[in-house]
C-alpha positions in Angstrom: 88.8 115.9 28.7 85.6 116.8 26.7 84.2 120.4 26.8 81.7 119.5 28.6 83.3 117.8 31.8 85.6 121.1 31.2 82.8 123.4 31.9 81.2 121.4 34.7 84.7 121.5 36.8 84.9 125.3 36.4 81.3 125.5 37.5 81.7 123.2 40.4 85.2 124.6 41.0 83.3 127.8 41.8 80.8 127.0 43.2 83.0 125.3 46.1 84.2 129.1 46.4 81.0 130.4 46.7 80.3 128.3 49.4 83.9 129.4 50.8 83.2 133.1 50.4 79.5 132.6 52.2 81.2 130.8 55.2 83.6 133.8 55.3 80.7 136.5 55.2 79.0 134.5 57.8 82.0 134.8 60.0 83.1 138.7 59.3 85.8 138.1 57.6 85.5 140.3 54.6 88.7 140.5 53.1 88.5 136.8 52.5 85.0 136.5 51.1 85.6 139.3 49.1 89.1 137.3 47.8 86.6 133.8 47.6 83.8 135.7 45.3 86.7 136.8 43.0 87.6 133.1 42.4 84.2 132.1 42.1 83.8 134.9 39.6 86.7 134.5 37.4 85.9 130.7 37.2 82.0 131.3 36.0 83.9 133.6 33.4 86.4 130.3 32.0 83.2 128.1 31.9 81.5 131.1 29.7 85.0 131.4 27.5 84.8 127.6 27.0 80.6 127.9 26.5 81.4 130.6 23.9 84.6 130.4 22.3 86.0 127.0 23.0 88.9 128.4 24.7 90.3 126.3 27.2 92.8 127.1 30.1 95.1 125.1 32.3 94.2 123.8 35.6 96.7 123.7 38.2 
């Protein structure tokens, strides 16, 4: 996998949890979107590590 299709599946990764985390809010159920914007954060921040430093991580 090239750097770039690395950094378009952490962006699309999250933004399928932003979408999560919207549906959640939408509902009332806080504690979930709150949980869903956390994963949506921390996978904008691997795209920016792999952007900026070339590190890549593991997917699972």
């Amino acid at each position: 996998m090239d750097k770039k299709s690395k950094i378009l599946y952490w962006i699309e990764s999250s933004k399928d949890d932003w979408e999560v985390a919207n549906h959640f809010f939408e509902k009332g159920d806080y504690s979930y979107s709150l949980f869903f914007c956390h994963l949506t954060i921390e996978k904008m921040l691997k795209a920016l590590y792999v952007i900026c430093l070339g590190i890549t991580f593991l997917r699972f």
